[in-house]
N, C-alpha and C positions, 0 to 999 in steps of 0.2 A: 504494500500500500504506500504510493506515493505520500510525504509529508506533507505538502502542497497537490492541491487541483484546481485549477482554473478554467473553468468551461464556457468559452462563448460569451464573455462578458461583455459586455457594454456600459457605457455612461456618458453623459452628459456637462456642460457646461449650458445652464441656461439651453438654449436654442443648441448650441455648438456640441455634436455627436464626437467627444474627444477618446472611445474607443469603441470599435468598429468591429466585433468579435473577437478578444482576445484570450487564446488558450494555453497555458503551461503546466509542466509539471516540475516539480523540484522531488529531487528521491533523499533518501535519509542519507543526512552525511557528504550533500551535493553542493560546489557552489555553481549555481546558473548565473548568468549575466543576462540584462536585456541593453544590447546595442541600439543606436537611432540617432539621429539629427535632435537640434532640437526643436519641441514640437511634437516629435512622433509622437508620443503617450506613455513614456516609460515614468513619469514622475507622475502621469495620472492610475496607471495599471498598479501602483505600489501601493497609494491611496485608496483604490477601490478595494485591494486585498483587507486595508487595517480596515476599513467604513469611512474613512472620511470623507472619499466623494464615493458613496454609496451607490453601487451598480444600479442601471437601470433595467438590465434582463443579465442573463445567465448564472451561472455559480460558482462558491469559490467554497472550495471544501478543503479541511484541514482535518487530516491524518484521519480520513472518510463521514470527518461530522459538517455538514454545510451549514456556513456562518455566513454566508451571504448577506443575511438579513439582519445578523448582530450587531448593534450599537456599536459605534468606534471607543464609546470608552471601555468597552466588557473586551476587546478584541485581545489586549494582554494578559490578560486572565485567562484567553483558552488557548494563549502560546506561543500569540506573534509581538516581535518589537521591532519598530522602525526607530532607525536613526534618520533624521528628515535631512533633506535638503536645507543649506544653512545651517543647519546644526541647530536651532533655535537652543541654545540653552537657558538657561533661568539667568540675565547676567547680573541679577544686584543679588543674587545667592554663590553660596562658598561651592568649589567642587564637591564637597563630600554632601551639602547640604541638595544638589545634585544627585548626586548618584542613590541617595536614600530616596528623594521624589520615585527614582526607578525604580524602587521595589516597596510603591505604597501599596499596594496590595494586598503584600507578604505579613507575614511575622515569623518568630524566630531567629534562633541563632545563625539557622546558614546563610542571614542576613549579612553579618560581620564576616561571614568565609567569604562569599560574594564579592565585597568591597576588597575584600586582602586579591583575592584575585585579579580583581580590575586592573588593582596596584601593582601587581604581577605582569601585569601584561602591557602596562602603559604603567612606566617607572617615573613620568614626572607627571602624573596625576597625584603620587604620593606627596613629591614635593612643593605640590599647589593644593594638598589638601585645605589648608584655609584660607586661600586666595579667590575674590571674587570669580566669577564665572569670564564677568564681563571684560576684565583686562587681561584675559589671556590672546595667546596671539591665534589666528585661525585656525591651526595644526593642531594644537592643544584644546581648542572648543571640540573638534573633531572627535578626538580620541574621547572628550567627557561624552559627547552625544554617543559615542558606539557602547561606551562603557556602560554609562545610564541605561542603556537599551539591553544590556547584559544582566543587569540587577534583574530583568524580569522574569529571570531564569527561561524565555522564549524558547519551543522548538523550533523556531526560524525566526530568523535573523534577516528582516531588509534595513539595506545599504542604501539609500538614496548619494548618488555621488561627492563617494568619501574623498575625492582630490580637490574637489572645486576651491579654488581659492585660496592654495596652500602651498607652502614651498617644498619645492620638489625631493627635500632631503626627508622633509617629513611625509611626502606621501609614500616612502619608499619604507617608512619606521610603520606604516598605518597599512600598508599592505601586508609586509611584515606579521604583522599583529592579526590582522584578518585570517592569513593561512593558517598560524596557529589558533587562533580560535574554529578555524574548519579542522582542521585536524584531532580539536579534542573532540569534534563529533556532531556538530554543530552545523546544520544546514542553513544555506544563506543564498538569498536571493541579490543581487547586485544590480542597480543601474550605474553606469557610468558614461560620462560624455567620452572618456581617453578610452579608444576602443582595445589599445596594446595595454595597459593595466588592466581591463577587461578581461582579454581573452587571455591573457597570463592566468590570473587568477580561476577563471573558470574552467569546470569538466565539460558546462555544454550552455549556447548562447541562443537567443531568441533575437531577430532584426525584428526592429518596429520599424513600419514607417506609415504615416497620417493615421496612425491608430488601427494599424493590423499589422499582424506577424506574415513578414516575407517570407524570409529563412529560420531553419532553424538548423541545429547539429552541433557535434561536437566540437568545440572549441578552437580543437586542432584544423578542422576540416572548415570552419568560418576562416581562419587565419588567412588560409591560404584559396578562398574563393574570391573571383577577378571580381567582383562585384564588392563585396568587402573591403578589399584592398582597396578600391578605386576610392569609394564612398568613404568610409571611415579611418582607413591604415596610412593614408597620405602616400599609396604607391601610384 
């Protein structure tokens, strides 16, 4: 049973039909990427997964329960966490004040294992643990949004593009971080505008374009499609 299903969904902006039947599957322990211009719909398709732009027909089923219809706030509670675009984090709150937002849901102790992980995995969140949100530098919001999004102990993980904005030493620390967190087992969904940290990172990729899936396959085999290169790889 795939972790993710996505069947034919659609949604809306007002009037503006911004996805057009869109289908995926993510399997246990997968990272998928959804490639695209921008515009295609890959920051709407990630949206419609959590509820916040709540589909207008098809379905999105997680680990065979369809949540289609669940409220965007319940949506972490039954497993998914997005790290947004932007990173919106809380900026007049501490990081740790932060990453505890991410797991208001929880209680318990493997609350504080949680955080010591974070810590683990992004070593200067430790050292901004009482530092506002809002004066860190972009690379470092980044790392609290994926972290915070970790606190909700998620079986999937969407990435809304974790480079946007950032200098390129640290997007190399934040992909870094990414594989090991797939590696401990942890399925993740990715949009990313850089289609080569994309397809680095993923086992298998989805093309959007104006709100439908062109191509799809494995990562290695997008890499190297004339079409791909031409469009997204800069060959």
């Amino acid at each position: 049973m795939p972790v993710l299903e996505v069947d034919e969904i659609r949604a809306h902006y007002g009037s503006i039909e911004a996805l057009k039947g869109v289908s995926l599957t993510v399997e246990e322990g997968e990272v998928v990427t959804l490639i695209g211009s921008n515009g295609a719909g890959k920051s709407t398709t990630l949206r419609a997964i959590s509820g916040l732009t709540p589909a207008s027909s098809g379905r999105v089923v997680l680990e065979g329960r369809d949540i289609t219809r669940v409220p965007a706030h319940e949506i972490a509670g039954h497993g998914i966490a997005l790290a947004p675009e932007g990173r919106h984090c809380f900026a007049r709150m501490s990081v740790r004040e932060n990453l505890d937002l991410g797991a208001h849901r929880r209680r318990g102790p493997e609350i504080a294992q949680d955080i010591e992980r974070v810590f683990e995995l992004f070593p200067r969140l430790r050292e901004r643990e009482r530092q506002k949100a809002g004066t860190m530098s972009g690379g470092e919001q980044q790392m609290l949004a994926i972290g915070r999004a970790l606190m909700a102990r998620p079986r999937l993980l969407m990435l809304d593009e974790p480079s946007m904005g950032i200098a390129p030493f640290l997007v190399q620390r934040i992909y870094e971080t990414i594989a090991q967190i797939n590696r401990d087992g942890m399925a993740i969904l990715l949009v990313e505008q850089n289609a080569n940290y994309a397809l680095d990172a993923a086992r298998r990729g989805y093309v959007l374009e104006t709100g439908r899936v062109v191509l799809s396959g494995p990562a290695s085999e997008l890499r190297v499609d004339p079409e791909v290169q031409r469009a997204y790889l800069g060959a």
